[in-house]
N, C-alpha and C positions, 0 to 999 in steps of 0.2 A: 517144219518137216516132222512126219511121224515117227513115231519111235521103230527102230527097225526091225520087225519082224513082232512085232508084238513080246518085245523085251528078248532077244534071242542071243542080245550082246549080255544081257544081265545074268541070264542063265548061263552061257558059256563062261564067262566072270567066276558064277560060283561052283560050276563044275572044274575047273581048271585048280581053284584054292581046294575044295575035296581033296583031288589027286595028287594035287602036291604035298597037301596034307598028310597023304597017306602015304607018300614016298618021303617021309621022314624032312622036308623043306621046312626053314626055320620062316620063308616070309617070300613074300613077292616083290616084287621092285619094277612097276612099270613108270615110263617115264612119256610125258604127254606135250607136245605144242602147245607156249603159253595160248589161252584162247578157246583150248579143244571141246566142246563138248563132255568129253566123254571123262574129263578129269571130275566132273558132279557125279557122273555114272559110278566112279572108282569112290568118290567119299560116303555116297550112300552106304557102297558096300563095306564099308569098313577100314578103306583106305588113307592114309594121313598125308600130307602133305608135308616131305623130310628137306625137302631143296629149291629151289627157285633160282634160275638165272633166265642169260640173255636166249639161252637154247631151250628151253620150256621148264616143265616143274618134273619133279622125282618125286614118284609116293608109295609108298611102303603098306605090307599088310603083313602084321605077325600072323602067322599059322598055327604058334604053337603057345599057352597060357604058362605063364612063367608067373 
């Protein structure tokens, strides 16, 4: 499968951490179906992997340089 839109999830990804940035968010917290694709999409971007269970994975992105 080709990447969709010619990266149009990776861009919305890092416009979304911008904004959130810029309205004072200390981090994001998306959470993914074990298996998804889209959780490599999230670690390239700087995402960590905080949790793992039977319901998928929880990954975290600081926003803010502590």
């Amino acid at each position: 499968m080709a990447t969709v839109a010619g990266g149009l999830g990776e861009r919305l990804l890092i416009e979304l951490a911008r904004v959130a940035r810029q309205a004072g968010f200390a981090r994001l917290s998306p959470s993914v179906d074990t298996g998804n694709r889209a959780a490599r999409l999230y670690q390239r971007l700087g995402y960590r992997v905080i949790s793992r269970d039977d319901h998928g994975i929880r990954m975290a992105l600081r926003l803010n340089e502590e």
